[in-house]
C-alpha positions in Angstrom: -16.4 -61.2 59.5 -17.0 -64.9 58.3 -14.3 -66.1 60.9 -15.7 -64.4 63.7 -18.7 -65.8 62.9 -17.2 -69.2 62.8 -15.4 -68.4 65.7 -18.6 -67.4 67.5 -20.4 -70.0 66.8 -17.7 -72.3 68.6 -17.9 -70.4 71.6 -21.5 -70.9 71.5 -21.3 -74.5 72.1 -21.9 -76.2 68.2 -20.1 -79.3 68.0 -19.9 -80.7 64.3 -19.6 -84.2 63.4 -16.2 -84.7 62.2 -14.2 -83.1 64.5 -15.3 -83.4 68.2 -14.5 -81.2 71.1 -14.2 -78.2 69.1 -16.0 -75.8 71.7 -13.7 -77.3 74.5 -10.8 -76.2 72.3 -8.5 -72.9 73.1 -9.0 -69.7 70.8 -6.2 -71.0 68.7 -7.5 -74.3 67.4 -11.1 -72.4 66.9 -9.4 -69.3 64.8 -7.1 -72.2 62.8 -10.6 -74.1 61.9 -12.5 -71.4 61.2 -9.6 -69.8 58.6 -9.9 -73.4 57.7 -13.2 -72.9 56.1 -12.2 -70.6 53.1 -10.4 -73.3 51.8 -11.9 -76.6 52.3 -15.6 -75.0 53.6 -17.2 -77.7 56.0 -15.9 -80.8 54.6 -13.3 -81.2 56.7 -15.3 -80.8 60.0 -19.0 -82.0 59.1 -22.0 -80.7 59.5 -23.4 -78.9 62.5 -25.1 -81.6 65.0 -25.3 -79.6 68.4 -25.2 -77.0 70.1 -27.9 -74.0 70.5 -30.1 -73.8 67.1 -29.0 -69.9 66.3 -25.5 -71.0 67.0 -25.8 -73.6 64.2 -27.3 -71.1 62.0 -24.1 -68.7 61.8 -21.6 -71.6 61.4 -24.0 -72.2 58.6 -23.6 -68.7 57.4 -19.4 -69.4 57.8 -19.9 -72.7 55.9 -21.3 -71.4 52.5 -19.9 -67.5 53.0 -16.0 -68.8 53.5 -15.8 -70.4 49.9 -17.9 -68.1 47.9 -15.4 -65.2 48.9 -12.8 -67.6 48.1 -13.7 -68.6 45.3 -14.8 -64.4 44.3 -11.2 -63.8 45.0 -10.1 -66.4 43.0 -12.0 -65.1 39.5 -11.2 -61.4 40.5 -7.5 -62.7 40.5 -8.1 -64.8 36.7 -9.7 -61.2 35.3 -7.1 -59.3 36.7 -4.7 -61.3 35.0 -6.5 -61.7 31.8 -7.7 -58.2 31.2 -6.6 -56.0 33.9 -8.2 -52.8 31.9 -11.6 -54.1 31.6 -11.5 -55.2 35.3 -10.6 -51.9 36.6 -12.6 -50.1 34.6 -15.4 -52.2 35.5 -18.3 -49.8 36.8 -17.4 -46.7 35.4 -20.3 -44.6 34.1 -20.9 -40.8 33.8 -17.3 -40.1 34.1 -15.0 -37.0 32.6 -12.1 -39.2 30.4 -8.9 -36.3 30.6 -7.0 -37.5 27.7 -2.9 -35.9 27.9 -1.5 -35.2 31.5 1.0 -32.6 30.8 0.4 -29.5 32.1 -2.6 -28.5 30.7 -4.2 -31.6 31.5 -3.1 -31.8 35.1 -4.6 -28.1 35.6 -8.0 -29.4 34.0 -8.1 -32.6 37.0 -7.4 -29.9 39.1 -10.0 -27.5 38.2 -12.3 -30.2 37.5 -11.9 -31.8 41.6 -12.8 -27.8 42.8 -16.2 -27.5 41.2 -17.0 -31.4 40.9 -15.2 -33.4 43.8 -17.3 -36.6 43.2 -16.8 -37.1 39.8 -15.2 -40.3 38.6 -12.2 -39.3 36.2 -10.1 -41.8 33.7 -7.3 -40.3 32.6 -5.7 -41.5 29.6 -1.6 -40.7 28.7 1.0 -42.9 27.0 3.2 -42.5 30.1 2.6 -44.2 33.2 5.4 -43.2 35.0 4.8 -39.1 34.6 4.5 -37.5 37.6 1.1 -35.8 36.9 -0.4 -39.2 36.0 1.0 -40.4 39.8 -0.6 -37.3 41.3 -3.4 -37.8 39.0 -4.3 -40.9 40.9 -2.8 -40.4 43.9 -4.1 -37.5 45.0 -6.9 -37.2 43.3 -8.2 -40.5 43.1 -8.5 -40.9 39.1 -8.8 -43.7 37.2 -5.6 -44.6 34.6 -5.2 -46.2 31.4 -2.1 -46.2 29.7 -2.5 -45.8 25.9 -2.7 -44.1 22.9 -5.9 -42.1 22.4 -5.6 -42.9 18.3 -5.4 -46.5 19.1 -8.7 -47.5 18.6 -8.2 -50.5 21.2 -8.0 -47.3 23.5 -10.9 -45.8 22.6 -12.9 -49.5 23.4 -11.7 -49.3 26.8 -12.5 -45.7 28.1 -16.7 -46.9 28.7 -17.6 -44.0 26.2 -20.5 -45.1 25.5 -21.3 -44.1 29.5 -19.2 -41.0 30.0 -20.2 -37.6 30.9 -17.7 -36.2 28.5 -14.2 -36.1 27.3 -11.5 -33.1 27.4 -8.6 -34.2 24.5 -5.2 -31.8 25.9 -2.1 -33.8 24.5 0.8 -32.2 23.3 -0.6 -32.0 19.7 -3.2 -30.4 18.2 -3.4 -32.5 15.6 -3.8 -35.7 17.9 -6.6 -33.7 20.1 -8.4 -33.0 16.6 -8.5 -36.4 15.5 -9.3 -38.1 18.3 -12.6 -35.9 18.9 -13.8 -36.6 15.3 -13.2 -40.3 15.7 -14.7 -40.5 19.1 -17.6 -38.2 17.8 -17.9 -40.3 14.7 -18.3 -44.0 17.3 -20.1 -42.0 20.5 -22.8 -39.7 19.1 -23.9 -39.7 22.4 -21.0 -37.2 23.4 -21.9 -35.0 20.9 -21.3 -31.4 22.6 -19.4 -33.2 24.8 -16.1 -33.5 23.5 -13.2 -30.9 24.1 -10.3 -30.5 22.2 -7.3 -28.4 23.2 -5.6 -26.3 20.2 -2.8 -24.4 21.1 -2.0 -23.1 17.6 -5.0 -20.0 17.0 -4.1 -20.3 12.9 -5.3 -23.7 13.6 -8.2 -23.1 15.8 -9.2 -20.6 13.5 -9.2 -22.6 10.4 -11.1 -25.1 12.0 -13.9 -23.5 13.4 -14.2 -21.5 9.5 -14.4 -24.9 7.5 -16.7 -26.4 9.9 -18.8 -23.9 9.9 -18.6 -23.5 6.3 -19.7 -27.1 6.0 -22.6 -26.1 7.5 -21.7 -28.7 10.6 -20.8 -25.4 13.3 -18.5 -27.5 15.5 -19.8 -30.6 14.7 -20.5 -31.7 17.9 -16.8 -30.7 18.8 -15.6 -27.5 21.5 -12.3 -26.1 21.2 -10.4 -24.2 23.7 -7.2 -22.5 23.6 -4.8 -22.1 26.7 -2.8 -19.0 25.4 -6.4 -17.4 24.4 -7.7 -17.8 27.8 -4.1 -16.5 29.7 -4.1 -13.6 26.9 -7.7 -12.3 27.4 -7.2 -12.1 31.0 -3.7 -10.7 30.5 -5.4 -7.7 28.4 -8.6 -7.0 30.0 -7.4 -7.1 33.8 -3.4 -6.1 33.3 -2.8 -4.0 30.1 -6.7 -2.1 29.5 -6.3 0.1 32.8 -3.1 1.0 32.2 -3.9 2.1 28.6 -7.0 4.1 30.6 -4.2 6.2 32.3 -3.0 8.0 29.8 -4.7 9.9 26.8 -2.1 9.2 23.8 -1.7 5.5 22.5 1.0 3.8 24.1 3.6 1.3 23.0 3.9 -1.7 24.0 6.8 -4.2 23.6 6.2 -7.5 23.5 9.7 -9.9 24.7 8.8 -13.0 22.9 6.2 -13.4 19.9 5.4 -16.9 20.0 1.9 -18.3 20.5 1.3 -16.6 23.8 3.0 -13.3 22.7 0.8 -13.3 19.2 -2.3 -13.9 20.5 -2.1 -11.1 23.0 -1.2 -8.8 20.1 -4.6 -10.1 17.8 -6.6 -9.3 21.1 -4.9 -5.9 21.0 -5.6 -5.4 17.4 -9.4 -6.6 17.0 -10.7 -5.4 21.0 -8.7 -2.4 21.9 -7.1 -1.0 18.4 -6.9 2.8 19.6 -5.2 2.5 22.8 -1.7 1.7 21.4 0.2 2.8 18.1 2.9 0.8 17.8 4.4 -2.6 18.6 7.7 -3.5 19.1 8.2 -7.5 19.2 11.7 -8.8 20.6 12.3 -12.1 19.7 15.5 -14.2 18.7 13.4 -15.2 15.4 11.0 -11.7 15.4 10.9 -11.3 11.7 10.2 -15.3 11.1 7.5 -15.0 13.5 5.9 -11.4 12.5 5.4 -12.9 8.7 3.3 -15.8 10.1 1.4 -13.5 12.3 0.8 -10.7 9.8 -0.4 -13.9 7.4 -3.7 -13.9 9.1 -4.0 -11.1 11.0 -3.8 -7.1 10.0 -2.9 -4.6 12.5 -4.4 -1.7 10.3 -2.9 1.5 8.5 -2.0 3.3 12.0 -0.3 0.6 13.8 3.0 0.2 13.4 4.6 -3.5 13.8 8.2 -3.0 14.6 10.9 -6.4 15.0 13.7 -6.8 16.7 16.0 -10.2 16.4 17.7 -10.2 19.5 18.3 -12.6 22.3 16.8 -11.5 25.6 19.4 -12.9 27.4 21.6 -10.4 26.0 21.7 -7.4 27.7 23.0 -5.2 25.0 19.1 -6.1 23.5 17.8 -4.0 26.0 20.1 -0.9 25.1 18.4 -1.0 21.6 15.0 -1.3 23.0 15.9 1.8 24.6 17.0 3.8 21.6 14.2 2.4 19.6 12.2 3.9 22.4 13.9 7.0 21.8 13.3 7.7 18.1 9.0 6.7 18.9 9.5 9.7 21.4 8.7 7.5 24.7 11.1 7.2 27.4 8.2 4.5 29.3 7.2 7.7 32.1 5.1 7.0 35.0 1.4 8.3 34.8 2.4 11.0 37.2 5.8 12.5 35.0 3.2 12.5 31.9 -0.4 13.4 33.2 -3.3 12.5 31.3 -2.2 13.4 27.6 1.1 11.5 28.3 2.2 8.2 26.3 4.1 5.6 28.3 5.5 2.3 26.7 4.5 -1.1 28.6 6.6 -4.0 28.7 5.3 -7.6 28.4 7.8 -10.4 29.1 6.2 -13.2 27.6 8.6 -16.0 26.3 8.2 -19.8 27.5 10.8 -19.4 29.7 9.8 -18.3 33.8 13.2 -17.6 34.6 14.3 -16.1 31.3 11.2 -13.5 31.8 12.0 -12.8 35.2 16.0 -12.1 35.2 14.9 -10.0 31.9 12.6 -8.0 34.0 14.7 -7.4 37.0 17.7 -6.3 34.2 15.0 -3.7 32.8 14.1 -2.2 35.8 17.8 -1.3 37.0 17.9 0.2 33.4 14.5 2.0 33.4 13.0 2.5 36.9 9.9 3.9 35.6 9.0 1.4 32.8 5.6 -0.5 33.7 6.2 -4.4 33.2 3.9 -7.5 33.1 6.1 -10.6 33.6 4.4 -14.1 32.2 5.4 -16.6 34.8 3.4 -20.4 34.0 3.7 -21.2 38.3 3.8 -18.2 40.1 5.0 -18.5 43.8 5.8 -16.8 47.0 9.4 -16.6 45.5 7.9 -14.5 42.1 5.7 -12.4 44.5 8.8 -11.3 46.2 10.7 -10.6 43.4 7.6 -8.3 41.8 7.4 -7.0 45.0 11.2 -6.0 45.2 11.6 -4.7 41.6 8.5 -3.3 40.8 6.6 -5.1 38.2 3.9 -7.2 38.2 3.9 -10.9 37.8 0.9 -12.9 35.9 0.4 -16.2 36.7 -0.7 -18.5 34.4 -1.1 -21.6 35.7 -3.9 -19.9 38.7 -5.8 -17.8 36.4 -6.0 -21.4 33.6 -7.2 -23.2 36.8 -9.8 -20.9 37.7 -11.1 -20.5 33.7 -11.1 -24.1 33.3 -13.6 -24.6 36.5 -16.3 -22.3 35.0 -15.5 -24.2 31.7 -15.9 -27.5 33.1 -19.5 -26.2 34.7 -20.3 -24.6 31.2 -19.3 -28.3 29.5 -20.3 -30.9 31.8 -22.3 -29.8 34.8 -25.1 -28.8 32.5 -27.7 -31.2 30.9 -26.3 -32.3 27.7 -27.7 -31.0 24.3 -30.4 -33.7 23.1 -30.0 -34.3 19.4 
C-alpha cells in the first residue's frame, strides 16, 4: 500500500528536490524509488517541492509510513529472536490452554472447535513434532508451546492470569494432578476452571474423598475420567436394554479387565446390581487385576466374580469360556430361543487392543452364532461398521461418543460464567 502510494504520487506530477524528473520517469524507475523509501525514507530524494498539493500529501504519507513499517519489522524480528514464546503469545486472553495432545487431548480440541469455533486455544505438549500437535495447529488453528507443564517457566508463559480455563490430559495422572494444584495455588482466578484428566478411578476416587474430607470439595479442581464416560454410555445405551429382555440375571463376560473393563463392572455393581449374577473376566493377568478391583469395590453376596487367565488371542480360551458357560447353565440364547424368563450371557470385548477385540469377536461368533457381543473399538470406521455388520455384533466407538461428552462438558466448564469467589 505505501508504494502505491509513492508510486501515485509520481504519476500525479510531484517532483522532489533531489532527484529531478522523477514523474517523467518509466514505471520502473518510480516502483525502484518508491521501494526505495523503506530503507533510506526521503533522504535520498528530498523533500516534495511540486506538483499538485494532495499529490504532495500522499508522498508524504509514503515518506514517514515506509520506515516506521521498516523499522516495526525490524523489532518484531529482534523479539522474535529474543523470546519467540512471549512474542507469539502476545495477545492472548480468554483462551482454553489443552495441556497433553495424545489422544485424549486431541478429542478435547476437537470437541472444543464444534461447540466454540472462535475460541483462541494454546496447547501445551513436550513434543512438537506429534502429529496431533501439527493438526492441532494446522487444522485447527491453535496456539503451541512446547514444554513441560511442571516447569514453572511453562506455567509463566501460558497468559493464565487471562485464560478462560485450562483442561490438564497428559499421559499421567499424577502430572495432570499436580499441575492443577500448582496452577490453582498461582491463578485463583481459575478456580473452577481447571480440569484434570484421571484415568485411574482408585485414584479419582481417593482424591475427591480427601478433598472433600478436608473440607476443600474439589478445591477449585474438576476431574474427569475417559473410561467413566465410554463405560456409562456403554451400560446405559448397550448393555441395560438387553438385560430388559430377559427376566433372569444374565452373565456377562468381560474380555479384558483393565481400567476400561473394571469400571464398567463398578457401574454394573452400584447402578444395575439385579440384572446380572455372575461375571466372568478373561484376562491374561485376571486374578492380578480382580484383587485390585475387589480392593475397593464389593460386588455383594449374590454376585459371583469368576477369572479366567487366558490370552485372547488363543483360541482354545474361548473353548473354556464355553464350558464355563456350560456349568452356569447358559449357552448365550437369543431372546427369542429363551422368552421372557430366559438368561442369556453378553459378551463385552473390551481390551486396549481394536484389532485384538475385533478378530476375538469374529472367532466367537463362528463358535457361538447366537452370543450377543459389544466390541470396544477407540476409532470406529466404515471398515468396523462392515465387519459388525457382517458378523453380527455390535461395535462401540469410543473415540465419537468421548467427542460428543466432552462438547457438553466443555459448555458445562467454560461456556458458562465462571463461579465468583
Amino acid at each position: 500500500m505505501v508504494t502505491l502510494l509513492a508510486i501515485l504520487a509520481f504519476r500525479m506530477g510531484v517532483e522532489v528536490s533531489d532527484r529531478p524528473g522523477i514523474p517523467q520517469a518509466g514505471l520502473a524507475a518510480q516502483l525502484y524509488y518508491a521501494i526505495g523509501l523503506f530503507v533510506l525514507g526521503g533522504l535520498d530524494l528530498g523533500v516534495p517541492i511540486s506538483g499538485p498539493v494532495v499529490g504532495r500529501d500522499i508522498l508524504w504519507i509514503a515518506y514517514f509510513a515506509a520506515p516506521l513499517l521498516t523499522a516495526g519489522a525490524l523489532i518484531e524480528g529482534i523479539l522474535r529472536l529474543w523470546n519467540p514464546r512471549w512474542w507469539r503469545l502476545k495477545g492472548l486472553r480468554n483462551h482454553v490452554v489443552i495441556v497433553g495432545m495424545g489422544e485424549i487431548g486431541r478429542l478435547y480440541l476437537e470437541a472444543l472447535r464444534r461447540v466454540d469455533p472462535y475460541r483462541k486455544v494454546l496447547v501445551v505438549d513436550v513434543l512438537s513434532d506429534h502429529v496431533n500437535v501439527i493438526g492441532a495447529v494446522a487444522r485447527h488453528g491453535a496456539f503451541f508451546l512446547s514444554g513441560d507443564i511442571r516447569n514453572q517457566t511453562t506455567q509463566e508463559s501460558l497468559c493464565l492470569h487471562r485464560a478462560r480455563g485450562v483442561v490438564l490430559v497428559t499421559g499421567s495422572d499424577l502430572v495432570n494432578l499436580e499441575a492443577a494444584t500448582d496452577i490453582l495455588a498461582q491463578y485463583p482466578n481459575l478456580h473452577d476452571r481447571i480440569v484434570a484428566h484421571v484415568a485411574d478411578g482408585v485414584l479419582e476416587r481417593s482424591v475427591v474423598v480427601s478433598e472433600k474430607g478436608a473440607g476443600s470439595g474439589l478445591a477449585g479442581r474438576k476431574l474427569f475420567n475417559a473410561h467413566r464416560i465410554a463405560a456409562d454410555e456403554l451400560v446405559h445405551r448397550r448393555l441395560v436394554p438387553r438385560f430388559d429382555q430377559t427376566r433372569l440375571a444374565d452373565v456377562v463376560i468381560l474380555a479384558g479387565f483393565g481400567r476400561f473393563g473394571q469400571t464398567i463392572l463398578e457401574m454394573l455393581s452400584t447402578e444395575v446390581p439385579d440384572e446380572f449374577s455372575t461375571v466372568l473376566v478373561v484376562d491374561q493377568v485376571a486374578e492380578l487385576r480382580r484383587r485390585q478391583f475387589e480392593e475397593h469395590t464389593v460386588l455383594g453376596p449374590e454376585r459371583r466374580l469368576l477369572t479366567l487367565t487366558r490370552d485372547l488371542s488363543d483360541p482354545g480360551t474361548w473353548t473354556e469360556v464355553e464350558g464355563i458357560l456350560e456349568q452356569l447353565g447358559s449357552d448365550a440364547p437369543t431372546p427369542e430361543e429363551t422368552g421372557p424368563e430366559g438368561r442369556s450371557a453378553i459378551f463385552v470385548l473390551g481390551t486396549d487392543d481394536d484389532p485384538l477385540n475385533l478378530r476375538s469377536a469374529m472367532a466367537l461368533r463362528r463358535r457361538n452364532p447366537a452370543a450377543h457381543i459389544v466390541v470396544r473399538c477407540f476409532h470406529d470406521s466404515t471398515l468396523t461398521d462392515h465387519l459388525a455388520e457382517e458378523g453380527r455384533f455390535d461395535v462401540f466407538g469410543v473415540s465419537a461418543l468421548l467427542r460428543a461428552a466432552l462438547s457438553e462438558h466443555h459448555r458445562q466448564w467454560f461456556q458458562r460464567p465462571p463461579t465468583r469467589t
